[in-house]
C-alpha positions as CSV (number, residue, x, y, z in Angstrom):
1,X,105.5,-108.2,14.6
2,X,104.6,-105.1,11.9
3,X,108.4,-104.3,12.0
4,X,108.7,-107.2,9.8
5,X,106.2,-106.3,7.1
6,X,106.3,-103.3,5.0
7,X,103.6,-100.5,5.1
8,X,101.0,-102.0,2.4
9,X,101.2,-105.5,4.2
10,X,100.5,-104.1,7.6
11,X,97.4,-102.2,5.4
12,X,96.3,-105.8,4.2
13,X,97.0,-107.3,7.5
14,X,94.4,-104.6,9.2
15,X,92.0,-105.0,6.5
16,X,90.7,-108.8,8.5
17,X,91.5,-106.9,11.7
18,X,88.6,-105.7,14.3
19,X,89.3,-102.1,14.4
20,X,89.7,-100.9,17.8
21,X,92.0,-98.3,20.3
22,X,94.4,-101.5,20.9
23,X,94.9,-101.6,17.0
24,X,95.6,-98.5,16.6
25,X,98.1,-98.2,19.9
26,X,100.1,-100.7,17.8
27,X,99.9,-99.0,15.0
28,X,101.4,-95.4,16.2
29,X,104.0,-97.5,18.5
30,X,105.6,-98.7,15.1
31,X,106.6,-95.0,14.5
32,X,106.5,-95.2,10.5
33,X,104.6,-92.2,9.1
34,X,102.4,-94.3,6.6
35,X,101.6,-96.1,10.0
36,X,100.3,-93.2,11.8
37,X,98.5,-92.3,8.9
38,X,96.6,-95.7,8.8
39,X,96.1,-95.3,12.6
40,X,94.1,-91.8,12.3
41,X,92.0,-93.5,9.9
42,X,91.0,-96.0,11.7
43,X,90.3,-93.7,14.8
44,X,88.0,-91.4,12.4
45,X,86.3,-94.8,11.3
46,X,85.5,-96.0,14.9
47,X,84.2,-92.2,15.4
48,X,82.1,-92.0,12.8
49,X,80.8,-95.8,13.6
50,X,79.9,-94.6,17.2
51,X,78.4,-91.2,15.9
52,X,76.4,-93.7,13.2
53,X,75.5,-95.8,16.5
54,X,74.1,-92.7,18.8
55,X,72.3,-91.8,16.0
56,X,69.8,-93.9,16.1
57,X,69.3,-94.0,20.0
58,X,65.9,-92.3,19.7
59,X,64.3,-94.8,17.6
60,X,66.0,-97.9,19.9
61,X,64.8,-97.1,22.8
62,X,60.9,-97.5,21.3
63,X,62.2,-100.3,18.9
64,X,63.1,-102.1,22.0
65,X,59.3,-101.8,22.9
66,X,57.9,-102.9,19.9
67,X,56.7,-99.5,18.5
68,X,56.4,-97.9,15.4
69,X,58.6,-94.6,14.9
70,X,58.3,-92.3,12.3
71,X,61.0,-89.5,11.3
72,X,59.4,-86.5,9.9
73,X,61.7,-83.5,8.0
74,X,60.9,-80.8,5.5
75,X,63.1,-78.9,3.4
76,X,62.0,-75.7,1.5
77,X,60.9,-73.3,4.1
78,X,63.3,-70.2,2.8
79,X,63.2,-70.1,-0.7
80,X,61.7,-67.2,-2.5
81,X,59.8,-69.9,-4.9
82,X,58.4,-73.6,-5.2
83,X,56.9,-75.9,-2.6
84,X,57.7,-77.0,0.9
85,X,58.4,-80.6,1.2
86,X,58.0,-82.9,4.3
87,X,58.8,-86.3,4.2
88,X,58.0,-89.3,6.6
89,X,60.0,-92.3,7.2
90,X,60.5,-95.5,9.4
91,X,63.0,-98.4,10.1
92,X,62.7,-101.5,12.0
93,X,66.6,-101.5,13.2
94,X,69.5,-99.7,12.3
95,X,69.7,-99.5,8.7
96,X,73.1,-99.9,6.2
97,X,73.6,-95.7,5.7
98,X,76.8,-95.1,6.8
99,X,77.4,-91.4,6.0
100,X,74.0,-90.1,6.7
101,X,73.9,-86.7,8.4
102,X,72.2,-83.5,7.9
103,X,71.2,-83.1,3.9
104,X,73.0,-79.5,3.8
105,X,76.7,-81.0,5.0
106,X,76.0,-83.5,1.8
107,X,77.1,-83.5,-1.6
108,X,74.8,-84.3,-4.8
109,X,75.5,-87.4,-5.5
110,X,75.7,-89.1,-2.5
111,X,72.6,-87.6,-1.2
112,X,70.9,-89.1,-4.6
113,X,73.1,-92.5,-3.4
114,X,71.7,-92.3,0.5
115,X,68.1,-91.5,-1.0
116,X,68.2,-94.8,-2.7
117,X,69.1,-96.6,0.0
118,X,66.5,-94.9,2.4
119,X,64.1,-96.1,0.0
120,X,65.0,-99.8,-0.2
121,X,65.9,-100.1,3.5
122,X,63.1,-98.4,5.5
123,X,59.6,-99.7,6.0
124,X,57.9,-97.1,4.4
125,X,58.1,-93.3,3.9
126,X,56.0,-90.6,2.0
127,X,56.9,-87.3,0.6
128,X,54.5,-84.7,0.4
129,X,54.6,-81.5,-0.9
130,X,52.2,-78.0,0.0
131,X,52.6,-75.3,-3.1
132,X,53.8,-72.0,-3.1
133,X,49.9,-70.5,-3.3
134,X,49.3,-72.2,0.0
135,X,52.3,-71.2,1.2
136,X,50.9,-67.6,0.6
137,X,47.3,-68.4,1.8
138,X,48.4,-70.0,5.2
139,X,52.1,-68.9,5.9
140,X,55.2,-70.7,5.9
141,X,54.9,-72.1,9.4
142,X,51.3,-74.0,8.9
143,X,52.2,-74.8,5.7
144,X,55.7,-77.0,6.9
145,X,53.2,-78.4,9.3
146,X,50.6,-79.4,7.0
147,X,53.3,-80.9,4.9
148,X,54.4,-83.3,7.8
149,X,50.9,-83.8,8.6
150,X,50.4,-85.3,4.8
151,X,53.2,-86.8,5.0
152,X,52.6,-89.1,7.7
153,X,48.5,-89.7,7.0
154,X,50.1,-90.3,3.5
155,X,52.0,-93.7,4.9
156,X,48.9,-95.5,5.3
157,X,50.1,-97.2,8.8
158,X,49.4,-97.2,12.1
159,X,52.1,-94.5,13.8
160,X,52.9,-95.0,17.8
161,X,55.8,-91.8,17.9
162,X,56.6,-89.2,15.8
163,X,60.2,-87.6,15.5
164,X,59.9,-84.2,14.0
165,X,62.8,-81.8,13.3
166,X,62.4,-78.4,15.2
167,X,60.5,-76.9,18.3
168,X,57.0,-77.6,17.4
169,X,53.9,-80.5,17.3
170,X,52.0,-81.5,14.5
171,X,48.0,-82.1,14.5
172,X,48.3,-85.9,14.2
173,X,47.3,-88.5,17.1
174,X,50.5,-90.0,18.1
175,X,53.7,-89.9,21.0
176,X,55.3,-86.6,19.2
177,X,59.1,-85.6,20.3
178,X,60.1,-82.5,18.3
179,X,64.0,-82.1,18.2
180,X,65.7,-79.3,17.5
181,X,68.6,-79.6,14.6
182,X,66.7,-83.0,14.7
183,X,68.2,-83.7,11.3
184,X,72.0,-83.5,13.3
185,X,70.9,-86.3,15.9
186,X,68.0,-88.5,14.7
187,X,68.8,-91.1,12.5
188,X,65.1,-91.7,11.0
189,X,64.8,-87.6,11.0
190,X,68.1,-87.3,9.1
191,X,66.6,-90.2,6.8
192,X,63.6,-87.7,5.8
193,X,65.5,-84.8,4.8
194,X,67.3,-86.5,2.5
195,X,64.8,-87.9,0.4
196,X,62.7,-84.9,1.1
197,X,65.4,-82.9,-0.2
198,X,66.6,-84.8,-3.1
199,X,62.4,-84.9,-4.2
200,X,62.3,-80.9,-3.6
201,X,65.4,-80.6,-5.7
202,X,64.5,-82.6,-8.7
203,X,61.1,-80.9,-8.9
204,X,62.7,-77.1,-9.3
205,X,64.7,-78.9,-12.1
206,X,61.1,-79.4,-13.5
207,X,60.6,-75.8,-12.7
208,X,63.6,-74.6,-14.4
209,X,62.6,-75.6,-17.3
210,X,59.6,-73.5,-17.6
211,X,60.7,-70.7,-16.0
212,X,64.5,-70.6,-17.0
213,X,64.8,-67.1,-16.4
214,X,65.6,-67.5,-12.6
215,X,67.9,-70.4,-12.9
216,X,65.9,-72.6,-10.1
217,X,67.8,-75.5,-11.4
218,X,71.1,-74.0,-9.7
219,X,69.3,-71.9,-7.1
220,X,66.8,-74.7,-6.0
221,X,64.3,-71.4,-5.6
222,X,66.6,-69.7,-2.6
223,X,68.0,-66.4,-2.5
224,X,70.6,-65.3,-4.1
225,X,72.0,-62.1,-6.1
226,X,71.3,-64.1,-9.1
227,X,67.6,-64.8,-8.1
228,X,66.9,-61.3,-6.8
229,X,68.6,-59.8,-10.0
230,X,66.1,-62.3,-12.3
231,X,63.4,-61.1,-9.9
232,X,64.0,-57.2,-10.7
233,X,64.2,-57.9,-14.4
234,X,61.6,-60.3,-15.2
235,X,58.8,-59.9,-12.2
236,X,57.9,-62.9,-9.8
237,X,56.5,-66.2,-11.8
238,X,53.6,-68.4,-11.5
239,X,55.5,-70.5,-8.3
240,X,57.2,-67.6,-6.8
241,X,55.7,-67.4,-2.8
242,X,54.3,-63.6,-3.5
243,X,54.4,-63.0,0.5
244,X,58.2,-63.4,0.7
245,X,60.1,-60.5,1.4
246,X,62.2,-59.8,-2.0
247,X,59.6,-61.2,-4.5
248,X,56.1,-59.3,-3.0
249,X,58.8,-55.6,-4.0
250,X,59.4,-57.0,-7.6
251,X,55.5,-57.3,-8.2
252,X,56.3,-54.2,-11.2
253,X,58.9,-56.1,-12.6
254,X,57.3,-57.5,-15.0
């Protein structure tokens, strides 16, 4: 039958077709390059729909009982300045992100797009934020968890399960199942990073412009040669975390 139609019809013709392995058999049987081009994507498309699919398996299983399930995520932990930022989200069912994966594998834009979304489609979330002073009084560690811990009292709703990125608990009364690289495999925890990230990254703009010196509006406050080499000429500023290793050395910088 696609013998008969030329490569761009056979595109139309897919276009109202349910894409599936017995679409794209017929597709690479034809033997026409632009063909077996079409067929690849559509193999990549039913990947990334099944990846999309597992990724939310977590938060199905306790769907399915009725339950409320939060994803917590921060971003922030390693830079040299400016706050850690957790964030807290929840869906009722799968939500309309296609594309959603771990905040670092994402570009600008569409994590600004996917924050947006995020927003309109879950339940309710809650960012929260713990400075670079508390960072310093309570170490990095307790102060990511004290982050998450805001983050979910911050929703102002009854929490059944938690879904926290990494190895650790948080001091909150509810089912908590930490995952590691949970922001690779958890739908909900992917959901957090984003808009914790995207939150985090707009405020060092903020930042930038008081302190443009150390270019936090390119460096988001993490190392790098251009940081450390601001650091040595100009001394650690008012949001630098003084107990970090390559800002507590440029104390005499100044």
């Amino acid at each position: 039958m696609l013998q008969n139609l030329t490569v761009k019809e056979v595109q139309q013709f897919v276009n109202n077709q349910e894409k599936n392995q017995e679409l794209i058999n017929i597709l690479l049987a034809d033997g026409r390059k632009g063909l077996k081009v079409l067929a690849n994507k559509i193999k990549r498309e039913i990947q990334e729909r099944v990846f999309y699919e597992q990724l939310w398996s977590y938060e199905k299983r306790y769907w399915e009982k009725g339950l409320t399930v939060i994803g917590v995520d921060e971003v922030g932990r390693g830079p040299l300045a400016g706050p850690v930022v957790a964030a807290a989200v929840a869906f009722r069912e799968i939500p309309d992100l296609y594309g959603l994966k771990d905040s670092k594998k994402l570009g600008e834009q569409v994590k600004e797009l996917l924050a947006s979304k995020i927003k309109e489609q879950g339940l309710f979330y809650n960012i929260s934020l713990i400075d670079n002073k508390m960072i310093d009084q309570i170490n990095i560690l307790n102060a990511t968890k004290l982050a998450m811990v805001n983050a979910v009292k911050g929703l102002g709703q009854a929490v059944d399960v938690l879904l926290i990125d990494g190895n650790f608990t948080i001091d909150y009364p509810a089912e908590q199942i930490p995952v590691v690289k949970g922001d690779e495999k958890v739908g909900s925890i992917a959901a957090a990073a984003i808009i914790a990230k995207v939150y985090r990254d707009n405020y060092m703009l903020t930042l930038h412009n008081k302190y443009p010196m150390y270019n936090f509006a390119k460096n988001k406050g993490y190392p790098t040669e251009e940081h450390y080499w601001a650091l040595k000429k100009y001394g650690p500023s008012p949001v630098h975390r003084i107990t970090f290793k390559g800002v507590k050395e440029s104390l005499g910088g100044i």
